[in-house]
N, C-alpha and C positions, 0 to 999 in steps of 0.2 A: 816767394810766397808772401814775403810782409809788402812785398809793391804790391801784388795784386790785391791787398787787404785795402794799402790807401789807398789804391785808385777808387777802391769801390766805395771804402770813405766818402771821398770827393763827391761819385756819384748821387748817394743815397742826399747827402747836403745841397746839390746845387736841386735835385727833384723835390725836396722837402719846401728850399725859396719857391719853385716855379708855383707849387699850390698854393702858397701863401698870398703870392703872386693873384693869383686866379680868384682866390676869394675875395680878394679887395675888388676883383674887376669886375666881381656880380651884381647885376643889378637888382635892387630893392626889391622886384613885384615874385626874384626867382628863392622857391624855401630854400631854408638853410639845410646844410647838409645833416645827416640820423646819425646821432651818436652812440657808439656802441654801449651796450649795456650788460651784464650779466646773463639773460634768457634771449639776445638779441646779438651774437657776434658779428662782428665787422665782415662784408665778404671781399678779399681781395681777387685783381685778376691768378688766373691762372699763370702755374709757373710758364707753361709752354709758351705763354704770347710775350714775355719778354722778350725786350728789346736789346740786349745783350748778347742773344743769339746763344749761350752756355746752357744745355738743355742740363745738366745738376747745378747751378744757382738761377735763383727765381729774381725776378727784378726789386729792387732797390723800395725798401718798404713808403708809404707814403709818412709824412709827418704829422707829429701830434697824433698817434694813435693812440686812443682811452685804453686805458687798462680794464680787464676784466674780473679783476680782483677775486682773483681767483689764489692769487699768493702774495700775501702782503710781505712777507721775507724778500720773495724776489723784487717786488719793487723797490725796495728801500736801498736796493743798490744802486740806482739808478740819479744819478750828479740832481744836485741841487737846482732848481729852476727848471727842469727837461719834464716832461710827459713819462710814465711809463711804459716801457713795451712788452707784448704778450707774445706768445709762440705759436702759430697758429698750426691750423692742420696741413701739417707736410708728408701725407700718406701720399696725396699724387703727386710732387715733386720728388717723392725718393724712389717710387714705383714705376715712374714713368717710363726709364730706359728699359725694363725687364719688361711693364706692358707693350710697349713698342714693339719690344720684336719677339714676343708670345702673341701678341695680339688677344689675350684675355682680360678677364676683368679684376678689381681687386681681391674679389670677392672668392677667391681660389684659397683651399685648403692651405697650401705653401705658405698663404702671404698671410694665415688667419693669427697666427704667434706674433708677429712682426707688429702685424696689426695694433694688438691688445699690448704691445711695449709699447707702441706711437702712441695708443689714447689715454696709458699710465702717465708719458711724459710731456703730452699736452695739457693735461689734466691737472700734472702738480702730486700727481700720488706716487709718484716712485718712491720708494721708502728702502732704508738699508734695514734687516734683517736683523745684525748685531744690536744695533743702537736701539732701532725702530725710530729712526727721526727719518725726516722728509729729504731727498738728496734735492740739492739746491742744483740749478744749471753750473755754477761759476765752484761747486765742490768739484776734487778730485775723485775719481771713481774707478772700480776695477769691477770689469763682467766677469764670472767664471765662462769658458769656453767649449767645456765640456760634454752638459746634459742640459742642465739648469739656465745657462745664460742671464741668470741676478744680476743685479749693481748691487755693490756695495762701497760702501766709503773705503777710501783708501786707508785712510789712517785706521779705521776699525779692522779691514781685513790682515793690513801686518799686525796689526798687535793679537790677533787670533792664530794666527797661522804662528807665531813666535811662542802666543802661549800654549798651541798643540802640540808643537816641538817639542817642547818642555817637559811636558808632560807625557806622550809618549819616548823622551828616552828615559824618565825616570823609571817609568814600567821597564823597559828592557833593559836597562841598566840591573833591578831588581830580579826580576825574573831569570834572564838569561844572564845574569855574574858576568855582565861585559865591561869595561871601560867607558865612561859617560861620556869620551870623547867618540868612540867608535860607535856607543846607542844614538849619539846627536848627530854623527853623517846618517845610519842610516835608518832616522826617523823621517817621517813624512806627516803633510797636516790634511785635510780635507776642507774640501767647500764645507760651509754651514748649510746647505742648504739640500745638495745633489750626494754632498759625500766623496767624489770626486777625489781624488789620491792626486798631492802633489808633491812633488820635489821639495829638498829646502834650498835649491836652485830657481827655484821658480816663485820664492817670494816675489809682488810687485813692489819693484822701487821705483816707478816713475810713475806720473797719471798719462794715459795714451786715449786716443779713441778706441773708437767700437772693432773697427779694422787690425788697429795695430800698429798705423803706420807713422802718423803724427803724434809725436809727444807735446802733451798742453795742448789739447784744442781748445778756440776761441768758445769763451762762452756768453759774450755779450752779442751775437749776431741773431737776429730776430730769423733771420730766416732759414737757419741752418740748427739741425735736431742738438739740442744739448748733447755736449762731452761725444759730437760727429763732429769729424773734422770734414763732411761737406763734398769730399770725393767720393770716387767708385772705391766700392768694398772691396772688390781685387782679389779676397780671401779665395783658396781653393774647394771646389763644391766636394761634399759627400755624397757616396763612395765616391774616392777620386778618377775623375774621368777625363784627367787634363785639361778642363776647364775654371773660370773661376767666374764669382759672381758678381752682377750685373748691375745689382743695387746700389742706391750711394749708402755711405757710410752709415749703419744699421745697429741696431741691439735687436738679441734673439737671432735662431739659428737662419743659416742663408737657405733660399727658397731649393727646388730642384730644380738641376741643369736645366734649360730651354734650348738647350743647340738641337738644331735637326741635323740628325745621323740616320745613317742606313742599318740596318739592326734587326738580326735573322730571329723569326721564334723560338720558341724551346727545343722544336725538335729539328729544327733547320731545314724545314721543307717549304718554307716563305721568307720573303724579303723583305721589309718596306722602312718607309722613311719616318721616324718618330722621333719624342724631344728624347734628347739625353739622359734625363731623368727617370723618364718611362719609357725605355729601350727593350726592356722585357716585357714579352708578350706570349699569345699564346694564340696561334692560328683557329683555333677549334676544329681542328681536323682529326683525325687519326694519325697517333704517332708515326708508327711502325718502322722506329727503331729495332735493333736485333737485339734480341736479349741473352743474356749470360750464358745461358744453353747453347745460341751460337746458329740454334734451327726455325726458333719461331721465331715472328716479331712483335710488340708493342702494341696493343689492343687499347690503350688508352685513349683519353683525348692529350691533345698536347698540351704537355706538363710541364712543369720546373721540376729537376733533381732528378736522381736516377728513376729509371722504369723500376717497377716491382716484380718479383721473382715471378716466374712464366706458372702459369697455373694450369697450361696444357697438362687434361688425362693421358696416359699411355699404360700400358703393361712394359715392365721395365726387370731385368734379372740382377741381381743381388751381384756381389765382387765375385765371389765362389762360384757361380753359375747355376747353384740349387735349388734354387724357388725365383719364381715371377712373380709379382704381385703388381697392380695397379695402383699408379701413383700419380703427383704432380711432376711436372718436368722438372722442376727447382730439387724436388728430391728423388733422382730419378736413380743416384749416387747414393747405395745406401747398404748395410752388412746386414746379412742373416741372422739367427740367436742356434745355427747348425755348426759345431764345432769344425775344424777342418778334419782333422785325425787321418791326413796322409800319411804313408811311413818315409819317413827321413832318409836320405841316404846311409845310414847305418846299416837299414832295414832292423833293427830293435825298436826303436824310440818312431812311436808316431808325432808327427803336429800338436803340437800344443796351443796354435794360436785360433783366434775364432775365423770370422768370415773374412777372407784375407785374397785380391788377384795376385798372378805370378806366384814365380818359384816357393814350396816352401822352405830350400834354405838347407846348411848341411847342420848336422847333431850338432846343439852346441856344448853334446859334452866330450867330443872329442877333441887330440891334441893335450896339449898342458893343462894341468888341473892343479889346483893347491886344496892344502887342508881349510876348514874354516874361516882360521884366523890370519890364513894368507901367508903364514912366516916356511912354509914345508911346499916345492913344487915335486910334484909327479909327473912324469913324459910316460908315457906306450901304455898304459891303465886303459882297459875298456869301458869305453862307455856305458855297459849298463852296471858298473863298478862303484860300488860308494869311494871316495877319498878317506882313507882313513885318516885319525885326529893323530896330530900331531905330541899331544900331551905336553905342550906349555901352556902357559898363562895366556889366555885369549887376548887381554890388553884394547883392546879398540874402546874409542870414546864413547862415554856416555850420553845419554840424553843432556844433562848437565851442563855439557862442556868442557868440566874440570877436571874429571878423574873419570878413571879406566876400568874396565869390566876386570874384577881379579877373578875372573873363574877358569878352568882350564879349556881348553881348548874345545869348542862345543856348536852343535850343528844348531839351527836356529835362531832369533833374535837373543839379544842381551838381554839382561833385565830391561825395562823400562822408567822403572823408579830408581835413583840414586841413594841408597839407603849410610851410607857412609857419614859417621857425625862428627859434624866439624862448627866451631863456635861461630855463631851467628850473631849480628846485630841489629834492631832495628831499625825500622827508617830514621827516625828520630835521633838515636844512638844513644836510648835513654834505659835502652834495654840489653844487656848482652846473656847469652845464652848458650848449652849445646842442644842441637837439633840436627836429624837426620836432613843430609845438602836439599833434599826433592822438596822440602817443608820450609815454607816463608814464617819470616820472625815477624810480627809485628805486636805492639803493646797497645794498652788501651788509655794514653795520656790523649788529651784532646790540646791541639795547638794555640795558642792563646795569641799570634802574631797577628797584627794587623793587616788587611789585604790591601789590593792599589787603591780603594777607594779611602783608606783612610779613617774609612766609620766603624767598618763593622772586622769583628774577630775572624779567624779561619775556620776553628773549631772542628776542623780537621781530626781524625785520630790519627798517630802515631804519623805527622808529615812531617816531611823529610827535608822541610825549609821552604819548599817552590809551589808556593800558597796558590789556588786555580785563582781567577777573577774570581771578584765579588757576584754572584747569581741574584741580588736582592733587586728592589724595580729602584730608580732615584726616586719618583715620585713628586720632585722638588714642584713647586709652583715657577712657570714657565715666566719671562717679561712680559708676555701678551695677556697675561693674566686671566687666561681661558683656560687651559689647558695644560698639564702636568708633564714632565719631562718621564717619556715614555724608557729611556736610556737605562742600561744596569746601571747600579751603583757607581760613582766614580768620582775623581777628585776636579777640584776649581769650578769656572763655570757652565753651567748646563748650555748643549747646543740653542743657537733657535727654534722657535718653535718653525716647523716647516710645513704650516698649513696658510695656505693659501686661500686669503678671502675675496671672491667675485664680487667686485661692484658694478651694476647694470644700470643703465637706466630704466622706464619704464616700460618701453616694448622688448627690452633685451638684444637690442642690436648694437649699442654702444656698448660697450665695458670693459671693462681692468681688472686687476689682478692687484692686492696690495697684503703683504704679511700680515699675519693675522696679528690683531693689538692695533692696530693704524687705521682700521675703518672707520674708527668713530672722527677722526680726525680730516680724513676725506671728503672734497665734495663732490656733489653727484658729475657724473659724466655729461656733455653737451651730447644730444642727438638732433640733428636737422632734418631728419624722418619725418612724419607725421604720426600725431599721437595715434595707437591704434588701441585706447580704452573706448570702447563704445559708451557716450554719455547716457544717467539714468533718468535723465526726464524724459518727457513724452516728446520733447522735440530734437529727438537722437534721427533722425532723416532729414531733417532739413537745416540742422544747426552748422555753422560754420566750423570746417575742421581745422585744428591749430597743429602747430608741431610738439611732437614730443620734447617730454620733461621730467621732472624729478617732482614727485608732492602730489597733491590733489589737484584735476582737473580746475579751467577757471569755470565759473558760472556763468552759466548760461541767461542770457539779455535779452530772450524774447519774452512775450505778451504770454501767461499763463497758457490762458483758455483751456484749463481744466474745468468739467462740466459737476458743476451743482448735483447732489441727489432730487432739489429741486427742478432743476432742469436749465437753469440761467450759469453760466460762464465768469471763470474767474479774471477780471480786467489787471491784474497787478504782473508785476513783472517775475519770470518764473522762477520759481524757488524749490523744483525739486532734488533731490536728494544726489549728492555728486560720488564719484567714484573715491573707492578710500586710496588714499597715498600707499606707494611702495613701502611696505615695510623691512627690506632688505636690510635697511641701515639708518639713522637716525642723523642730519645733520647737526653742526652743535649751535645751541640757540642761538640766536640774534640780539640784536637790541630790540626792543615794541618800539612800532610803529603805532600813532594814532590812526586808526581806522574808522572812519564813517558812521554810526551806526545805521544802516537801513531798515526800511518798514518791514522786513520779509528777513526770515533765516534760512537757508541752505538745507532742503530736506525738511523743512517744517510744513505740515498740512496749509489747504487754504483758509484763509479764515472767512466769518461767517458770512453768508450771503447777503448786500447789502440791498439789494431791488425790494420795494414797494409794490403790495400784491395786497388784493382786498380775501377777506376771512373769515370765515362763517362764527358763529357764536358756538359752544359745547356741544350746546344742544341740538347744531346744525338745524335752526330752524330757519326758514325763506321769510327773507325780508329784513334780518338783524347782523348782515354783515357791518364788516370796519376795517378800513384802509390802517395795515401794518407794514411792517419789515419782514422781509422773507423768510430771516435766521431769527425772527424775533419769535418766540411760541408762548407768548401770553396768552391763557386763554382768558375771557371772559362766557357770564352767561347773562341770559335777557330776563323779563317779568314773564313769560309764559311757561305754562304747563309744559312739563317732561314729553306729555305722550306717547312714550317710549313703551309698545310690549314688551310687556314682563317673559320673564323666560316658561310661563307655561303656556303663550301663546293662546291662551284665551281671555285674558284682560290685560289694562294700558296701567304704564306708570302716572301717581297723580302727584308726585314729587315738584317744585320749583325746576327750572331750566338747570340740567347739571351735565359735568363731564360725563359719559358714557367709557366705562370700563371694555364691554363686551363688544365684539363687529359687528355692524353697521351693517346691511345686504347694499349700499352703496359704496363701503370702502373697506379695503382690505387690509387698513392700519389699523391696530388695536391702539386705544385710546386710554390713558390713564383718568384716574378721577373717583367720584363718586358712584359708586353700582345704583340704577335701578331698586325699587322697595321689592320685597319678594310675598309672594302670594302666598299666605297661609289657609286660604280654604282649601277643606279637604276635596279629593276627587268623588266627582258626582255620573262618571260614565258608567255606563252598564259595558259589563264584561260581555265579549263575545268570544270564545260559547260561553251560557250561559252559565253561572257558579253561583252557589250559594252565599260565597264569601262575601264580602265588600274589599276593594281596593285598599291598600293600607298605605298607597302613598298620599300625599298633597297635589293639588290643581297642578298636571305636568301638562307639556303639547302631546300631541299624537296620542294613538292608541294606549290603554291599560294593557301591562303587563301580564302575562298567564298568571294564572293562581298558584301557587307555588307553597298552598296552604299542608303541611302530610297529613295522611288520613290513614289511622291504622286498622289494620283487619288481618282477622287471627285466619288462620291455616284451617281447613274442615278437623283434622284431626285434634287441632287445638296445641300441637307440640310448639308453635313459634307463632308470633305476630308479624305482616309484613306492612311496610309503611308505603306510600304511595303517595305523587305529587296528586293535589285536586284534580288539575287538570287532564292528569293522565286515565288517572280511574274511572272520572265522567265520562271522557269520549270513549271506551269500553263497551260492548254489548254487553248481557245479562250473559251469555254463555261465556264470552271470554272474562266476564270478571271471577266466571268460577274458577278454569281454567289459571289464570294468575294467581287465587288466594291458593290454590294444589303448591304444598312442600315440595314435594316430589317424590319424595320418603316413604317408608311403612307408614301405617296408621297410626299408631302407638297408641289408638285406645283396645281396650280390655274385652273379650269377648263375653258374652251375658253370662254363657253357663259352663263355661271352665274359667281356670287361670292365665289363658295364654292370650297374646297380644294377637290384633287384626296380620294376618300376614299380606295383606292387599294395598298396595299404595293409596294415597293421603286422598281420601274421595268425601265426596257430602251425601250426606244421608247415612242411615244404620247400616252398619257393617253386612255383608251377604252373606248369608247360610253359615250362621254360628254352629249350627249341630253337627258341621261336617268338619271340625276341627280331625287334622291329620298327625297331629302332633305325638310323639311317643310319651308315656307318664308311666313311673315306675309302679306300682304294685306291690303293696308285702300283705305279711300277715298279719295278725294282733301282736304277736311277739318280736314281729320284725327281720324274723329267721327267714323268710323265703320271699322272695322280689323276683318279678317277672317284668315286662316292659308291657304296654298296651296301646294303641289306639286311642286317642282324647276319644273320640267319640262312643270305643268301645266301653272307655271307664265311664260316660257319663250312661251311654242305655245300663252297665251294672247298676249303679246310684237309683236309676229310676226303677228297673225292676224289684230294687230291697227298698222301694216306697221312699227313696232318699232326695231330694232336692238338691241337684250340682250345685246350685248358687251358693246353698248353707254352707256347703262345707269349705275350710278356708285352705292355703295355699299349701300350709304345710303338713295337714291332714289328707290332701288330695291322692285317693290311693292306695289309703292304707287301711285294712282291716277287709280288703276284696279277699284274699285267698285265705282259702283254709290251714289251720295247724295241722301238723303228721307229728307220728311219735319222735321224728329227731329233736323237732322245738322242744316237747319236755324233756328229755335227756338233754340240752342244750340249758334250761334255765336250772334245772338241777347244780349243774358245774360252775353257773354263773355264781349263783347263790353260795356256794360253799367255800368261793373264792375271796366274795367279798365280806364271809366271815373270818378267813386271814387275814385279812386286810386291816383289818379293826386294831389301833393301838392299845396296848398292855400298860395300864395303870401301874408303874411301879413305887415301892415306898420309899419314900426320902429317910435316908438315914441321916441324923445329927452325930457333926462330927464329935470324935472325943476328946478332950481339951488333953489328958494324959497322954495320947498317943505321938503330941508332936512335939516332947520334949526331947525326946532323943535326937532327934534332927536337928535344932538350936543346936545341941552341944557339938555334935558334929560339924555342922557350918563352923563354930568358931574355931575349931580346930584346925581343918583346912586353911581358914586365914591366914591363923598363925605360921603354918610350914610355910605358905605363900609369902609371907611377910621375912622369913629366915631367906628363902630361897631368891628373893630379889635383894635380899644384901649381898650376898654373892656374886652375883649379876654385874652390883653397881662396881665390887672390887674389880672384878677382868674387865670391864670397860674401862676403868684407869689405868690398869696395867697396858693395855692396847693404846692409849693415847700416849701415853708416855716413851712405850717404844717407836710409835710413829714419828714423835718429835725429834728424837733421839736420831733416829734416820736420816731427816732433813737438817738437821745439823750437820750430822757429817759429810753431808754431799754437799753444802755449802760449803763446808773445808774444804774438800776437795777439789771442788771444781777453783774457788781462790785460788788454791796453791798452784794449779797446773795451770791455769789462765795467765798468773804471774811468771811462771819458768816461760811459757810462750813468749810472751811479750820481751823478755829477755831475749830470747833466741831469735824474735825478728828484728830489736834493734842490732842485735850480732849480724846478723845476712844484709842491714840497710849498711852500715858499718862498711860490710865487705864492700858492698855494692861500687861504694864510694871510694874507697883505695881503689878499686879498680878501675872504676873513671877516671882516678885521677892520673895513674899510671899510666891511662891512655892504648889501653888496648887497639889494636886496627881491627877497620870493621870487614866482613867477609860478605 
C-alpha cells in the first residue's frame, strides 16, 4: 500500500512539471488560464477518463490549485511555500462502480444520505456533536454504525463512552447492591446521538475508515473523501443477502443490493429477475393461496405476510351438534351456551361440562375419594356419597404463603385473609409493629436520600432504600444554546443536543446536515444548478440566467426602459427590486469591501423624468406656453383674464390668469391652485311649475330646484294641521286638495243641538242632519230617582215640546227633569233627609282638667321606681355571682387539661424510649 502511495506521489509531481511546462510554452496573444474563486470552482476532468486506468482513483490532481477558502484550518496544514488544496466533488468517482452496474442515476433515494455526508464533507461542515467544533480531514474520527452514521472525534467519543460507563455502573452499583466491579462489566454507553447500546468492548481505540478496513487513513490526498481510505466499501448489505457493497469507501448507511436475482412474488405464482434489494414484490394478481380452513383460497391481491382469516359465510354446527348457526369460516369452530347434561356412566351424575365433542367421560367421582383436607382416603364409597371429614386440622397453605388454615377439616375454600398477628416491620424499618400477616405495615416518614441525579431528594414515604429514578425534566441549557436538555434529571454532562440543522442552498437541491449550534459557523453549500429565483424586475424573460447561490441575486445590467406616467422611458440602467436572500442561516460577517457608489439603488423608483416638453400656462390659455422639463411642475401664469365659468354656468371668471382648482371639460386632472371668484347674485329663474315662492338659492347652472317651501292646512274637522311640500299641493286639483286636507277620523266637531260629537268622518262643510242624532241620553227625574235611556233626538223633540231650546241647556243638565215624580221619590227624600240629620256632629263640652285629681298618680309613679330601683340591685348581685362561677369553671379545665397534657407527653416520651431499645436490640423484620 505505501509503494502504491509513492508511486502515485511521483505521478501527481512529474504531471504538476509538465503544466508548468506548458505554460511557459504559451504564447502571448493565447489568455491566461481563470482561476478559481469562491462562487466559481475549478472544474476538473472526470474520474473515468483517467489515465491510470483504476476506475476508484481519479487521476493525479493538476498543480497549483487555488484554494477556495472555504477552511482556513485546513489550509494552514499545508508546508510552507506550496499552494493549497481543496477537496472536490467526489459523488461521481465514489458512485461510479454502483452506477455502472445499476445503470441509474445519482439521483436515487439509496444514494440521497450518502449524498448529503459527501456535501457536509466537501463543504467543511462536518461537525462533532460532543465538542460541536469542525472535524478537520487529518482529525481522528469514529462513525457510529448502527442508525445514525455521525462522525465524531475520536478522542471526544472515548472520553464519552468512559464517562457513560461511569456513570451507569454507579447507578447499578446503587440500585441493584452489586459490586462496582461486576456494575462496570456489565455497563454499557450509547451513541450521543442514535442512543445506539454499545459494549465496553467496543470502545474505539484506533482511528479507521468509514469501511473498517484501514487503520489511519491518509488524509492529505486531494482526491480521496477524508478519513476514506479510497477502496471498495466491501462492507456486508442489509438485510443480509450475501452480498456486499459496491461503493468506495463511504460515510452513512450503504445503498441497497443492486445484484439481479430471480426472486418469486409474495405468493409464488411469478418469477422474474430484480435487484436484490427490491426482490420483493407483488404480482397484482389474485393470491389463492389455501387458507387455514384448508377449503377455500385467498381472495386477496398478492400480499406480503400471511393471508387473513377466510371470511367465507356458511351455516356451521356447534362441537355438541345442537344448534347451527351461520358464521365465517375462520369461526366455523365454536361452543354452544347448551349445557351438555348427558348421564355419565354411573347413570346418577349427569355432564357437568358445556358445549364439548366426543366422549363425556366416566363419573369423576368414582374410585378413590379423600376427605377435604386429603389427609383420610376412601375406596368403594358411591358416588352420589359426600366424603365424610375427617375431623383434623385442615392445615393447607394459606393465601400468605406462611402459615396454614388452623380450621378442622372443612368442605370449601380456606379463609381467604390471613388474619394471624404477627410483628411486622416497615419498609423503612423505622416502624415495627403487631398487625394481622394480610395487612401491609407502612409509616408515614418521607425519605430524605438523594436520588441518581444527585440534586433532588426521594421524598418517598416510608422507602425501603431502592430510591425510583429522579421523574424531574434536567431542563439544563444544552451547548447549542438553543435548546434545553429534554433528558430526566441526572448526573454529569447532558447528552448532545440531537437536532439536526438543514443547511440549503438557495433552490434546495444542495445541502447538509450539521448539529444544531454550528450553523452559524457554516458556509453556505456550492450548487452548480441554475438559479431557479425568478428575478423582480421587468426584465425576468429576457435577463441572463446565472447559477445558483447563497445571498441575494446579482443585479440586473440592462437599460431600464420603465415607462414614465408621462409617457417617455427611463434611459438609466435597471434598478429594480432584487429577490431577498435566504434566510435559513446568516453567514458570519466579512471584512467591508469599498464598494462603488452608483447613480441608482437596487429596488429604488425611477427618478424624475428628464425630457423637455413645452406647457401651457395655469390658465391653459393658447399662445402663452414655455419650453420646461417634463418632471419639472412649475407653474406659471400670464397677464390675461381668467375667463373661466364660474360654477353657476351663467357668467365668466374676471380674476388675473390663475391655477384652476376644478376639471377642466379638456382634462381629466384636477389641478391645484387658486378656485375661480364665486357668484353671489341671487337666482333670477322662474320656477317651473309655477310657485309663488322665489328660489332661495344663489346664481346655480341648470334648472331651479322644486319648491320645497311647507304650507300648512288644518283638517275640515279642525282636529290636526297637515303640512305640505309647495310643490306638491299646487300640482293638486281643487277636489283632491280636499280629499288630502280629510284626517280620515271622526269629525270631532259638536253637533248644533245636542252634546254629542259628528259621528261622520272628517268631511267640509256643516255636519248632515244634526236632528237625527241616534245617540242614547239618560233621562231622570227632578229628584233623580228614576232614569230611563232615550233617543238624542227623542230628548231634543221633549225640550222643544216644554218650549225648551236644546242648545240652552248644558251638558250635564242634558236630560234631567224630562220624567215625572211617583210617590217612591217622596218616601225616598223623606229617608234621605233623616239620615243626614244623624249625620250631623254633637258639639260636646270640653271639660278642664282638675289639677287635684292627678296627684295621686305622681305618688304612685314614684313608688314603682323605687321597687324598680330595689329590684335591679338584685339583678346586679346574681349577674356577679354567674360570672364568677363561670370564671371559676375555666380555671379548672385549664388545670385540667395541663395536668393530663403533661402525664401524656410523659407517656409518649416513655413509648419513643421503648421505641428505641428496640431498634437498638435490632429486632428482625417480617
Amino acid at each position: 500500500m505505501e509503494t502504491a502511495r509513492g508511486s502515485k506521489r511521483e505521478v501527481l509531481i512529474e504531471l504538476a512539471e509538465r503544466i508548468e511546462g506548458n505554460e511557459r510554452r504559451r504564447p502571448a496573444t493565447d489568455p491566461p488560464p481563470r482561476r478559481s474563486s469562491r462562487n466559481s470552482p475549478i472544474r476538473r476532468p472526470h474520474p473515468a477518463t483517467a489515465s491510470n486506468g483504476d476506475p476508484r482513483r481519479p487521476p493525479s490532481p493538476p498543480a497549483q490549485v487555488l484554494s477556495d477558502s472555504d477552511s482556513d484550518s485546513d489550509n494552514a496544514a499545508a508546508p510552507s511555500g506550496a499552494r493549497p488544496l481543496r477537496h472536490v466533488d467526489l459523488s461521481d468517482s465514489v458512485f461510479k462502480s454502483y452506477l455502472q452496474f445499476t445503470g441509474h442515476t445519482a439521483a436515487t433515494v439509496d444514494l440521497s444520505k450518502i449524498q448529503s455526508f459527501l456535501a457536509s464533507s466537501s463543504s467543511g461542515a462536518v461537525s462533532c456533536l460532543i465538542c460541536l467544533e469542525r472535524i478537520r480531514p487529518s482529525d481522528p474520527t469514529w462513525s457510529c454504525s448502527s442508525l445514525c452514521f455521525s462522525v465524531f472525534h475520536l478522542l471526544c467519543i472515548q472520553s464519552w463512552a468512559r464517562q457513560s460507563l461511569d456513570a451507569a455502573a454507579a447507578r447499578a452499583a446503587v440500585r441493584l447492591s452489586i459490586p462496582a466491579d461486576k456494575a462496570a462489566e456489565a455497563a454499557s454507553w450509547g451513541c450521543p446521538k442514535c442512543r445506539c447500546e454499545y459494549s465496553k468492548t467496543q470502545i474505539p481505540k484506533s482511528y479507521l475508515c468509514y469501511c473498517g478496513k484501514v487503520e489511519n487513513p491518509p488524509g492529505d490526498d486531494p482526491w480521496i473523501l477524508p478519513h476514506s481510505c479510497g477502496e471498495l466499501c466491501n462492507r456486508p448489505l442489509r438485510p443480509l443477502c450475501g452480498h456486499s457493497c459496491l461503493l468506495l469507501c463511504h460515510p452513512g448507511p450503504c445503498p441497497s443490493c443492486p445484484q439481479l436475482v430471480e426472486a418469486e412474488c409474495f405468493c409464488g405464482s411469478a418469477r422474474d429477475v430484480r435487484r436484490c434489494g427490491y426482490k420483493n414484490f407483488s404480482c397484482k394478481k389474485r393470491c389463492n393461496k389455501l387458507l387455514d380452513c384448508g377449503i377455500h383460497q385467498c381472495g386477496e391481491i398478492c400480499h406480503e405476510g400471511d393471508c387473513p382469516p377466510c371470511r367465507k359465510r356458511g351455516v356451521y354446527r356447534c362441537r355438541c351438534g345442537k344448534r347451527e348457526e351461520e358464521r365465517d369460516c375462520c369461526d366455523r369452530d365454536f361452543r354452544c351456551e347448551v349445557p351438555c347434561e348427558k348421564a355419565l356412566g354411573c347413570g346418577k351424575h349427569v355432564c357437568s361440562r358445556g358445549c364439548h365433542a366426543g366422549e363425556c367421560g366416566d363419573c369423576p367421582l368414582q374410585g378413590k375419594r379423600t376427605c377435604p383436607c386429603r389427609k383420610r382416603v376412601y375406596e368403594g364409597m358411591a358416588c352420589d356419597v359426600d366424603a365424610p371429614l375427617c375431623g383434623a386440622t385442615c392445615n393447607k397453605t394459606l393465601s400468605c404463603s406462611y402459615h396454614r388454615c388452623p380450621e378442622r377439616c372443612h368442605r370449601g375454600p380456606c379463609v381467604e385473609t390471613c388474619r394471624i398477628v404477627v410483628t411486622k416491620s416497615c419498609r423503612c424499618g423505622s416502624l415495627k409493629k403487631e398487625v394481622p400477616c394480610f395487612q401491609d405495615l407502612s409509616c408515614e416518614r418521607k425519605c430524605m436520600r438523594t436520588r441518581d441525579c444527585g440534586r433532588h431528594a426521594c421524598k418517598r414515604r416510608c422507602c425501603d432504600g431502592d430510591c425510583p429514578p429522579c421523574l424531574e425534566k434536567c431542563d439544563k441549557r444544552l451547548r447549542c444554546k438553543n435548546h434545553k436538555c429534554p433528558s430526566p434529571c441526572h448526573r454529569g454532562a447532558c447528552a448532545p443536543c440531537p437536532v439536526m440543522v438543514t443547511i440549503s442552498c438557495a433552490c434546495g437541491e444542495t445541502q447538509f446536515e450539521v448539529p444544531c449550534g454550528t450553523e452559524m459557523d457554516q458556509k453556505p453549500p456550492r450548487c452548480r444548478k441554475p438559479c431557479s429565483i425568478t428575478p423582480l424586475c421587468r426584465h425576468a424573460s429576457i435577463c441572463k440566467p446565472h447559477k445558483c447561490h447563497y445571498g441575494a441575486c446579482p443585479q440586473c445590467k440592462l437599460i431600464c426602459e420603465e415607462e414614465y406616467p408621462c409617457g417617455h422611458r427611463c434611459k438609466l440602467r435597471c434598478h429594480g427590486p432584487k429577490p431577498p436572500p435566504n434566510p435559513e442561516f446568516t453567514v458570519k460577517p466579512k471584512k467591508k469591501k469599498f464598494v462603488h457608489q452608483s447613480e441608482y439603488t437596487p429596488g429604488s423608483p425611477c427618478p424624475p423624468c428628464p425630457e423637455l416638453v413645452w406647457r401651457s400656462c395655469v390658465g391653459q390659455h393658447v399662445g402663452a406656453e414655455k419650453m420646461m422639463v417634463c418632471s419639472q411642475r412649475t407653474l406659471f401664469s400670464c397677464d390675461n383674464l381668467c375667463g373661466n365659468p364660474l360654477s353657476c354656468g351663467n357668467h365668466y371668471c374676471t380674476k388675473t390668469c390663475h391655477a384652476l382648482k376644478s376639471r377642466s371639460s379638456t382634462s381629466s386632472t384636477t389641478r391645484g391652485g387658486e378656485s375661480c371668484e364665486k357668484c353671489t347674485l341671487p337666482c333670477q329663474k322662474e320656477r317651473t311649475p309655477e310657485c309663488p315662492h322665489p328660489c332661495p338659492l344663489r346664481c346655480h347652472p341648470g334648472e331651479c330646484a322644486s319648491c320645497k317651501v311647507l304650507v300648512k292646512r288644518s283638517c275640515h274637522c279642525g282636529a290636526m294641521v297637515h303640512v305640505f311640500e309647495c310643490i306638491y299641493y299646487n300640482t293638486l286639483s281643487g277636489e283632491e286638495q280636499m280629499a288630502v286636507r280629510s284626517c280620515g277620523g271622526p269629525c270631532h266637531r259638536k253637533l248644533p243641538n245636542c252634546t254629542h260629537l259628528c259621528p261622520e268622518t272628517c268631511h267640509p262643510g256643516p255636519c248632515p242632519s244634526p236632528e237625527k242624532c241616534g245617540k242614547k241620553v239618560t233621562v231622570r227625574c227632578e229628584c233623580q230617582t228614576l232614569k230611563k235611556e232615550w233617543p238624542c233626538h227623542n230628548v231634543q223633540a221633549a225640550y222643544l215640546a216644554a218650549s225648551r231650546d236644546p242648545k240652552d241647556i248644558s251638558k250635564n243638565q242634558f236630560g234631567h227633569g224630562l220624567l215625572p215624580c211617583n210617590s217612591d221619590c217622596k218616601s225616598r227624600m223623606q229617608v234621605v233627609q233623616s239620615n243626614l240629620q244623624q249625620r250631623k256632629p254633637k258639639i260636646s263640652e270640653i271639660e278642664e282638667p282638675d289639677p287635684g285629681k292627678s296627684a295621686p298618680k305622681r305618688r304612685k309613679r314614684r313608688e314603682r321606681l323605687q321597687e324598680t330601683k330595689e329590684t335591679s340591685t338584685l339583678q346586679r348581685i346574681g349577674s356577679t355571682m354567674r360570672w364568677m362561677l363561670v370564671c371559676l369553671a375555666i380555671v379548672v379545665v385549664v388545670i385540667a387539661v395541663s395536668y393530663y397534657g403533661y402525664k401524656g407527653l410523659l407517656r409518649l416520651s416513655d413509648w419513643m424510649n421503648e421505641i428505641d431499645r428496640q431498634r437498638q436490640r435490632g429486632h428482625p423484620r417480617i
